[in-house]
N, C-alpha and C positions, 0 to 999 in steps of 0.2 A: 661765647659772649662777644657782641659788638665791641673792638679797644676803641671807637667812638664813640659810643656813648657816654653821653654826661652822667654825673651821678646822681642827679636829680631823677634822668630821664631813665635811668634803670633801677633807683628806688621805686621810679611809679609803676617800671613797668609790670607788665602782669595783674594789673589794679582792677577790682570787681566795681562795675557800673553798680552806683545808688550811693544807697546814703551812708553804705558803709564804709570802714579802714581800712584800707587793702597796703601793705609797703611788703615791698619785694626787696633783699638784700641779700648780697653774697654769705652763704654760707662755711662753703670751705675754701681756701686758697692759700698762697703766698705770703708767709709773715714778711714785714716788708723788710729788707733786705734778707733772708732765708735763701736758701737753694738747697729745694729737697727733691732728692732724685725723684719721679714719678709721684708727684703730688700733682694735684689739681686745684680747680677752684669746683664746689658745691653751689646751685643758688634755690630759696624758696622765698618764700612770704609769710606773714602775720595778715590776717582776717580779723578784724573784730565788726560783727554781726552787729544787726539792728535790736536784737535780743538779748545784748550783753556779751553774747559767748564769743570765744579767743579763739580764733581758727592759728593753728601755726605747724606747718608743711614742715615734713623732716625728706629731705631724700636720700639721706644715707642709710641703704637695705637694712634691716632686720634679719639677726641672726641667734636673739637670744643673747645680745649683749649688751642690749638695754640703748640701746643710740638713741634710740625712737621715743623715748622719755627724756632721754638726760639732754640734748640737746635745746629741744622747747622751753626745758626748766631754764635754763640761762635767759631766754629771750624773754621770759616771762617775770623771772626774778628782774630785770634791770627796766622793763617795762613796768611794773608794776602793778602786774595782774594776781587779783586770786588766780591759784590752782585751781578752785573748783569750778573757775569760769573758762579753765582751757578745753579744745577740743583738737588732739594731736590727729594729723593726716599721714598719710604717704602720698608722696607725690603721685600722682595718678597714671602718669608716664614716663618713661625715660626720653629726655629732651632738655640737650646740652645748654640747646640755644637759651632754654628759660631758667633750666636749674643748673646747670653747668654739671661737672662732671660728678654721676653720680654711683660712686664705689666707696667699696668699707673694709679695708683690714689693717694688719700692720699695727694696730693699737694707736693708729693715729688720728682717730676723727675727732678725739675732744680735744687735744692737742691745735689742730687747724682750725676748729671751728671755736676756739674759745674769745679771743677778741673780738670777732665779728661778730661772733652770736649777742655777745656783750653791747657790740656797737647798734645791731637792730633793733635790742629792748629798748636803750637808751635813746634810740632818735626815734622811737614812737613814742617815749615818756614825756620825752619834749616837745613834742609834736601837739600833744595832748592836753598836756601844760598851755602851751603857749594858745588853744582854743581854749581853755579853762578861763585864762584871764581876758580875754574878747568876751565872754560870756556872763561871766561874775565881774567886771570891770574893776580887776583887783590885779596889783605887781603881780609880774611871772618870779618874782623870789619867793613870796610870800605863799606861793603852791606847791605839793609835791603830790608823785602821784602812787595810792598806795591801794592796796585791794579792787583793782578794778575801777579805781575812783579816783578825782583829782579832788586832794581837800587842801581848803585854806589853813593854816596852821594855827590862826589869830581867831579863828572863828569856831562855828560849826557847817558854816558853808561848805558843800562839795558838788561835783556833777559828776556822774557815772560815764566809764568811758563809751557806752553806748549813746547815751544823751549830745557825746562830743564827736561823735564819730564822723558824721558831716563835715565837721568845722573844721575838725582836725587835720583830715584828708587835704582841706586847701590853704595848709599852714607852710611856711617857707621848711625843708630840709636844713636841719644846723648843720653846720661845719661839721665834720669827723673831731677838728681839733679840740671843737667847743664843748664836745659831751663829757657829762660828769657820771662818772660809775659811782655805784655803792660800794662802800665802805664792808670789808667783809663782816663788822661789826652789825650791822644793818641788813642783812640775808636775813628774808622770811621763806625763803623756797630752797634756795641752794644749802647744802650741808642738812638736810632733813632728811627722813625716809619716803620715798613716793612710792606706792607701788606701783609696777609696769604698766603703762597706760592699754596693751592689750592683755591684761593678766584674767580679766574675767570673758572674753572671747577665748581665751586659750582653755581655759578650766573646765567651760562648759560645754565646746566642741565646737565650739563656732567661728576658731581662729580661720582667719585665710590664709591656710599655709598653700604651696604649691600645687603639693598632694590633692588638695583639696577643689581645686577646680573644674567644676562643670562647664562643657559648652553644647548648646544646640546641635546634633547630629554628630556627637563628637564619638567617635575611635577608641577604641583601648589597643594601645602598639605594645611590642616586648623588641627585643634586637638581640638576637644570639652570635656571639662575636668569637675567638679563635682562643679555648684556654690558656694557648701559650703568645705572648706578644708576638706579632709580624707573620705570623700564620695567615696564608690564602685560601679561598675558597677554590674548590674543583667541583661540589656538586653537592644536591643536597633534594632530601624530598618534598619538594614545596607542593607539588601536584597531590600528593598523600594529603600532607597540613592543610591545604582548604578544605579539603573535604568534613574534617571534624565539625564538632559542635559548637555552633558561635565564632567561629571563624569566618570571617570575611573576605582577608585575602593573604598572599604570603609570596614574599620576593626573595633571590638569592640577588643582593649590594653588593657591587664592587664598590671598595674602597678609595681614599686617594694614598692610605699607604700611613699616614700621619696622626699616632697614639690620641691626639691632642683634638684631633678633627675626627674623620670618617674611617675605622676600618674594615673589612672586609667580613659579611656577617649574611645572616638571613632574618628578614624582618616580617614580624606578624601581625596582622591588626586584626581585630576583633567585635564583639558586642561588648564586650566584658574583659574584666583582668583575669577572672582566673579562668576563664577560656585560654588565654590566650599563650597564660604562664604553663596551662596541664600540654596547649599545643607543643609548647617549647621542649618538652621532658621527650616526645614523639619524635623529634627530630634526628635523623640519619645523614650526618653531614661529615663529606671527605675533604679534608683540608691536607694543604701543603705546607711542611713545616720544615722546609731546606734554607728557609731563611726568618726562621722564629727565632723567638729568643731561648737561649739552650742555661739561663742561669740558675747555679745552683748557691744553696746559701753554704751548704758542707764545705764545696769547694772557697767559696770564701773563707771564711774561715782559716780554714788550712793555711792559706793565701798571707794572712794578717799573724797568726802565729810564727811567720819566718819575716817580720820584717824588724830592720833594723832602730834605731834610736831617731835615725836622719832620715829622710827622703829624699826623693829626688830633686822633688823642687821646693826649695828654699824660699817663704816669702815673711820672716819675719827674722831677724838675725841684728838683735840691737844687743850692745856690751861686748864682755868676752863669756860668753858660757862654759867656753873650751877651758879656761883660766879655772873656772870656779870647779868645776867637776875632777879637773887634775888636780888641785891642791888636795894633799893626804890629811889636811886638816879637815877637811868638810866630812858630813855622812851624805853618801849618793845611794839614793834609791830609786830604782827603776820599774813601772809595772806596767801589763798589757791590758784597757780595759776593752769591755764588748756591748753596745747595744743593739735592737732588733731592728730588722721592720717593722711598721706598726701600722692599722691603718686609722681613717677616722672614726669612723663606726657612728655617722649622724644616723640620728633616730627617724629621720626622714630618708628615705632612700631616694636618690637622685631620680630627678623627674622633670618631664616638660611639656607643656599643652602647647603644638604648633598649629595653624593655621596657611596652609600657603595656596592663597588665589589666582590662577594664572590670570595676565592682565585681557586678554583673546585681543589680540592686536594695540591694549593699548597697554600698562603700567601694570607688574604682577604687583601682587601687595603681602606679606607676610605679616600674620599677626600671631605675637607668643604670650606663653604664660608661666612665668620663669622664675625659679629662686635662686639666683644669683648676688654675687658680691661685687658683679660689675656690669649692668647692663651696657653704658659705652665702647668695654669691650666686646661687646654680641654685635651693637652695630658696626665694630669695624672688621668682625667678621663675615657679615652679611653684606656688606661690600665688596669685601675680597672674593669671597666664596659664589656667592649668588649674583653681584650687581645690583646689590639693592641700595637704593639710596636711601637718607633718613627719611624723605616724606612716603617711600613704600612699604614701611616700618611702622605697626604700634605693635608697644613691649609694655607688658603689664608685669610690674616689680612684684613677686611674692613674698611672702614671708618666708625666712628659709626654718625649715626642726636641726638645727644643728647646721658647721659648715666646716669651721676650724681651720679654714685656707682649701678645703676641699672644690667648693660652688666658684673658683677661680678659674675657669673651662667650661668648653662648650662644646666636649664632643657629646655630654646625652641630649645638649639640645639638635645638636643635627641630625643624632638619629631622629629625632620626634619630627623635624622637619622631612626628612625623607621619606618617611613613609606618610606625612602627609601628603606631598609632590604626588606619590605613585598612589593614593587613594584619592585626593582629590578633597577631602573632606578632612576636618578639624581629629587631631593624634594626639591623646594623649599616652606620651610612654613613662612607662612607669618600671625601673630596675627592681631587682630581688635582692634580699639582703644578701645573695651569693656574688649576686653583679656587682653588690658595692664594693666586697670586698675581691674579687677576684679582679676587677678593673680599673681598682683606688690608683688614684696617685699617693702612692705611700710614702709615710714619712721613712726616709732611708737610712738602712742600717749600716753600723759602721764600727772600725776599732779607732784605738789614741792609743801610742805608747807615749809612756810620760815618764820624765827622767829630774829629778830634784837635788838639789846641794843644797844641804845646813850648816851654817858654821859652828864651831864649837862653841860662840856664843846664842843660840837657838833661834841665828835668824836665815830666812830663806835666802838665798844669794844668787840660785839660776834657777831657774824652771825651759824645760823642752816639751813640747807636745811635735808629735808626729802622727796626722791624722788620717788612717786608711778608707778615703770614701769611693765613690761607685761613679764611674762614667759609662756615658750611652752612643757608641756609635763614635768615640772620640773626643765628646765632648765631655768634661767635667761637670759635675751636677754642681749648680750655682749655689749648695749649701753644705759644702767640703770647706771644712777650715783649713787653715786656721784666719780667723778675726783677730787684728791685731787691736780693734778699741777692746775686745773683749775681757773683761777679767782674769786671769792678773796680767796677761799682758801689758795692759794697760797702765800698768802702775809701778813697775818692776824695771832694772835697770839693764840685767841681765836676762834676756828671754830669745828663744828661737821656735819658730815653727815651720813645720813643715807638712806637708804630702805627699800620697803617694795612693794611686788611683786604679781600681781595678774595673775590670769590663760588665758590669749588669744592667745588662737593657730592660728590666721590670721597672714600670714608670714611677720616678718619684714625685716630689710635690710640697708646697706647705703644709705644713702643719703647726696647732696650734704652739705658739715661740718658735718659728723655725732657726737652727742650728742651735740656741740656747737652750733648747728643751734636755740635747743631748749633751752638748758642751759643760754645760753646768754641772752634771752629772761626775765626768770625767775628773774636771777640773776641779771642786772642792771636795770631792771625794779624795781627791788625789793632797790635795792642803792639808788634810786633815791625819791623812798620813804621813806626811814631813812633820805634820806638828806632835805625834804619837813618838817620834823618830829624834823629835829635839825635845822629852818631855816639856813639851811647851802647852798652856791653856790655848785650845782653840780661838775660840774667843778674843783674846788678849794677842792671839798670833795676827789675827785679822783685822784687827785696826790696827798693829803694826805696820802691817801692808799696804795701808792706806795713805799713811806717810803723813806731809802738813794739807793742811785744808788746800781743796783746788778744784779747777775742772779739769780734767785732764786731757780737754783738748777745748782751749779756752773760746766761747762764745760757740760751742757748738750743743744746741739743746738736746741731741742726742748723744751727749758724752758722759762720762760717769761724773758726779763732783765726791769727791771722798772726804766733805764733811758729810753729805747727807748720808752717805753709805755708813759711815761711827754711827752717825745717826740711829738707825734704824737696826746695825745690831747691835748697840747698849740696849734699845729697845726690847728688843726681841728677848736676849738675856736674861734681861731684869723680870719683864712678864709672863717668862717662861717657868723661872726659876734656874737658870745656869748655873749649875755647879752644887744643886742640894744633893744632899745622900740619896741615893736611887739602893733598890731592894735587891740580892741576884736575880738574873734573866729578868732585867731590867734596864735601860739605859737610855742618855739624852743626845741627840744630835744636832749639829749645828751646822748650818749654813746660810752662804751672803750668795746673792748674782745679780748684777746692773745688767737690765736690756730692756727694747722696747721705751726707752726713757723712762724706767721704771725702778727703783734701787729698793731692793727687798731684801728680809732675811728671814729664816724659818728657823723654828725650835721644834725639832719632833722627838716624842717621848714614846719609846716602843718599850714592848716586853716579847720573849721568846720562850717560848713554852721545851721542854724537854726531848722535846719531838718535831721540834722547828716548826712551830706554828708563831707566822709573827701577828704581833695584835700594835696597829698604830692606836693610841690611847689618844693622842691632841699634839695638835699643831698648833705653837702662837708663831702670827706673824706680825714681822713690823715691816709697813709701806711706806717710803714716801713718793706720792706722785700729787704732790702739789694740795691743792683746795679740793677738798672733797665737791662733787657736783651733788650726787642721790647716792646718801649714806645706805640705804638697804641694797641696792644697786651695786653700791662698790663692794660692798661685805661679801656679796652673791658671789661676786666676779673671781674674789680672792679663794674664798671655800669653794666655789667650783672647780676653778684650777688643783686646787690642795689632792680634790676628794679627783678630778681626770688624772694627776700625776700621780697617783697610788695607784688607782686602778691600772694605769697603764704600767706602772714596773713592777705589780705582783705576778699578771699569770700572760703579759699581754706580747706576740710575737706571732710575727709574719714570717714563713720560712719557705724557698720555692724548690725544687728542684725538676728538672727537663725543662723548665721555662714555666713552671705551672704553678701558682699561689698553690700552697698546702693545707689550707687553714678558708672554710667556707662560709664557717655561721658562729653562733654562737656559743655552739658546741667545744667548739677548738679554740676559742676564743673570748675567754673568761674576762666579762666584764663585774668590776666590784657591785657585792649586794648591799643594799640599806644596812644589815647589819655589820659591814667589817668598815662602816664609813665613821672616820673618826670627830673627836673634840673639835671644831677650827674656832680658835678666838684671834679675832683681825685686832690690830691696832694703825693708828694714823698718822703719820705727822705732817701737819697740814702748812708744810713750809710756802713760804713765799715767792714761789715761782710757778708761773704759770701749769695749768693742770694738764696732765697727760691720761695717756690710757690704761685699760685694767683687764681686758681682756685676756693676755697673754701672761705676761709676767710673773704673776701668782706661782706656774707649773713649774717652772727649771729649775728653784731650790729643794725643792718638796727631795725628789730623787736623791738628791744627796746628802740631805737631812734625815731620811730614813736608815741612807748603808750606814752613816756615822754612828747612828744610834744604835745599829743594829752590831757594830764593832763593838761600841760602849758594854753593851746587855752581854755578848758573847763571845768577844776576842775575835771573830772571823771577819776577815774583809769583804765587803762588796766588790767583787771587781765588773759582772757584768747583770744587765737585764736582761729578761725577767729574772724576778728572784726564785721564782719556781727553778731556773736554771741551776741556783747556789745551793739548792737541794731545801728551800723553803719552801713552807706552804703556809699562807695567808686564807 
């Protein structure tokens, strides 16, 4: 974005010549005094047509997490349009210059975009307005603008904001200062059900997801890369591979070496996918694997069963912990817990339609087709990598089937790009559910030993976590705790944390809640046990913990506040029924975890059958993330998460050994069916702070709301996942 331009001149800009309303405003950015690591600004436009209809650009990707509705609804609720007159777009390309930066995770888009989306409705309402009364020669007080219309309030007078669409266009921009918002009492869009505005493309087959892409003379590519990470090519029979059926052509790639970019592979292109996938099965290829990755998860293991309470390195150490664990008054209990690797398992298998046209003396040009969560990040790999500048670049945003922090990378789109290079002609590659999982960046597994003191009067006085996570080549994976905003460090007076790091170079990655997914787990799992240990009620032990009302790290919107977390578990309790008489092999579990700006709690009610079959019967949850935007939408978000956090800690685990994933499809890899998906009733509290996201937040309690419950019904502890591990079957 020009920092010169006026804010007139980049409201207009992007403005469609005629007689319609085109205002172009920043979407996502910097709340103003904010400083958030790696946030951006977002920008699009509002369209309103000669015909009535409401054009309004989203550019933050689609992933199935509803961005691409909820967003528009803001701009539309404070502008004052019918819903039935919107018509939501995706940006049509990725370009900084006009929509600014255009990525989506993190749980942070409604978050960034909530003011400003706020502020676009409102200066075209006024905008609107203010030709209303030029038109009907009536006070701009005496107008508001509601359905698509500006009506006068003293009359029956109105004019449709198509009728105004001219005028309005050449009305002065208000102040930022001067706009008036709706009253959340006055929401006719916001806090309703919408359904996804591509819900009937998706149903009936005619989504544009990535997958889905045709071009003209296009390719079907495959890319067979080395089962064990850092494996080299020495030879392979690519001379054989042409020759088959529907086969085109077939290269042995040398790599640059780099998990995240191009490794060392042989690459197929074809008429067709399944030519190209039965070529792949034909393949005779000699690799060198004296400098692969040799990890094993057994040997891990092993590794995490001999470590201590401490680690080596020390980065949280507030109070005396040493004090409370020596006093003979307190009870200290210590336990080792365990979770897997996992990977994402989208339903879309990674894929990318490349294009790349040599320039023949003048300007190559690269054109993709890509489900990403960041296409600015493509362009500045296309830079480094190729020399391409933005104007040798169009990038067509897809829809992604699933992502979960997974479509953050760009090495499947460079293979699609190299085998276009070496064909010359438009590739579409297309992975196998084996390549997704055998080449995930997977969310990484790890152990927590955790050590607690209760006093004799049944309160918590020290907590230690010691977390055993995985480094690559030296470096520490950026999602090895411990987090010190995290629960309960955060809250607590006496806490230490540590780590302590072993060597597995199997790539990891985000995933959906990263580090809370598994943290949460550990951690109130682990509460839950102190409170067993100081016959203390759950419940009533956790908002002791909370302490007096606060944020606990004051003016920072990412910090927990611990009245909203009472909040939300008296909620949870009451709705759940905490504490009714439960039947044998039966039982209630409870859990809280702040992340993501998110402060939730879960009540899961299991039963276990004689033969360890567990059955989750329902989950209430209590949320609060602010103002609901699209009540169906958030609900989604929340039992989504509920119904992937179950599935993933009954049967779900990544295990490698020689450097090799062990687990290839869906065989080994038990995903929950329609029948074991349980009750989810969501609840809300639509407190008064700004809205955040819902993506994420939902999963991390779930985990440790089921081992509670699953203590409750049968005396046995959870200590690791999957629970197929605990000798359960779900």
């Amino acid at each position: 974005m020009n920092p010169t331009l006026t804010r007139r001149g980049f409201l207009k800009a992007g403005s469609i010549a005629g007689s319609g309303f085109a205002l172009g405003l920043p979407l996502m950015g910097f709340a103003e005094g904010a400083s958030l690591v790696g946030s951006a600004e977002l920008n699009a436009y509002v369209q309103v047509r000669e015909d009535g209809k409401i054009i309004i650009y989203s550019g933050s990707p689609e992933m199935g997490q509803g961005i691409k509705t909820s967003l528009p609804m803001i701009v539309a609720e404070e502008m004052g349009a019918d819903w039935d007159d919107v018509i939501v777009k995706q940006t049509p390309e990725v370009d900084t210059e006009r929509y600014g930066q255009q990525w989506t995770g993190g749980s942070f888009t409604i978050y960034l975009n909530w003011n400003l989306m706020r502020e676009m409705g409102a200066t075209a309402a006024d905008m609107f307005i203010s030709a209303a009364a030029i038109a009907m020669e009536l006070p701009k007080d005496e107008l508001k603008a509601i359905d698509s219309r500006v009506v006068h309030i003293h009359s029956d007078q109105s004019r449709t904001f198509a009728e105004l669409a001219a005028l309005a266009y050449k009305q002065p921009i208000p102040d930022k200062e001067g706009l008036v918002f709706k009253e959340r009492g006055d929401y006719r869009i916001l806090g309703t059900s919408i359904s996804q505005v591509d819900s009937l493309e998706i149903v009936t087959g005619v989504g544009d997801f990535g997958i889905d892409t045709r071009v003209q003379n296009m390719l079907y590519g495959s890319y067979e890369k080395c089962p064990a990470v850092g494996g080299e090519i020495v030879s392979a029979n690519v001379d054989e591979i042409k020759k088959l059926p529907g086969i085109t052509d077939a290269w042995i790639v040398k790599g640059n070496g780099n998990v995240r970019e191009l490794m060392d592979g042989v690459g197929i292109v074809g008429t067709d996918t399944w030519s190209v996938f039965k070529a792949r099965k034909a393949l005779k290829i000699k690799w060198d694997e004296s400098n692969a990755s040799k990890d094993s998860w057994s040997s891990f293991v092993k590794f995490a069963d001999g470590v201590g309470n401490t680690g080596a390195d020390v980065s949280i150490d507030n109070g005396n912990v040493d004090a409370a664990f020596s006093d003979p008054k307190n009870t200290v209990l210590s336990s080792l817990y365990e979770y897997p690797y996992v990977t994402h398992m989208c339903l879309e298998p990674m894929n990318c339609t490349a294009h790349y046209r040599p320039g023949n003396g003048g300007k190559d040009h690269l054109e993709v087709w890509i489900p990403t969560q960041n296409g600015p990040r493509f362009q500045e790999m296309a830079k480094e990598r190729y020399g391409l500048e933005k104007d040798q670049l169009t990038i067509h945003i897809k829809r992604m089937g699933g992502s979960f922090g997974r479509r953050t990378s760009n090495e499947y789109v460079i293979e699609a790009i190299e085998l276009s290079q070496r064909s010359g002609k438009p590739v579409k590659l297309t992975w196998t559910r084996e390549d997704n999982i055998r080449y995930d960046f997977l969310r990484q597994g790890g152990f927590n030993r955790l050590r607690g003191a209760v006093d004799p009067q049944g309160k918590i006085v020290a907590i230690e976590e010691h977390g055993v996570g995985v480094e690559s080549g030296g470096e520490p994976s950026r999602f090895n705790g411990p987090n010190p905003s995290a629960f309960p460090f955060s809250t607590m007076d006496n806490v230490r944390g540590s780590s302590t790091n072993y060597r597995m170079d199997t790539p990891v990655g985000p995933w959906r809640a990263p580090y809370s997914n598994t943290h949460a787990f550990v951690s109130q799992a682990f509460i839950h046990e102190l409170a067993t240990a100081a016959n203390r009620d759950h419940v009533e032990l956790l908002i002791e913990m909370m302490g007096e009302p606060r944020w606990v790290d004051d003016g920072n919107w990412r910090a927990m506040n611990t009245e909203r977390a009472v909040g939300v578990i008296k909620l949870a309790a009451e709705k759940g029924g905490w504490g009714k008489k439960m039947p044998a092999g039966r039982g209630l579990g409870f859990s809280f975890y702040f992340c993501h700006a998110a402060h939730v709690a879960e009540l899961a009610e299991v039963s276990v059958s004689e033969n360890g079959e567990v059955t989750l019967h329902k989950v209430t949850a209590a949320v609060d993330v602010g103002p609901i935007i699209n009540r169906s939408g958030a609900e989604s978000q929340v039992q989504g998460s509920i119904i992937d956090g179950f599935s993933t800690m009954a049967g779900q685990k990544i295990t490698m050994e020689n450097g090799r994933v062990e687990q290839t499809n869906l065989d080994q890899y038990p995903v929950l069916r329609i029948d074991k998906a349980p009750e989810v009733d969501v609840h809300f509290i639509e407190s008064d702070y700004d809205p955040t996201g819902l993506g994420e937040p939902g999963l991390p309690p779930l985990a440790p709301a089921v081992a509670n419950a699953i203590f409750a019904a049968t005396g046995k502890r959870i200590y690791k996942m999957p629970l197929i591990d605990e000798g359960f079957s779900v």
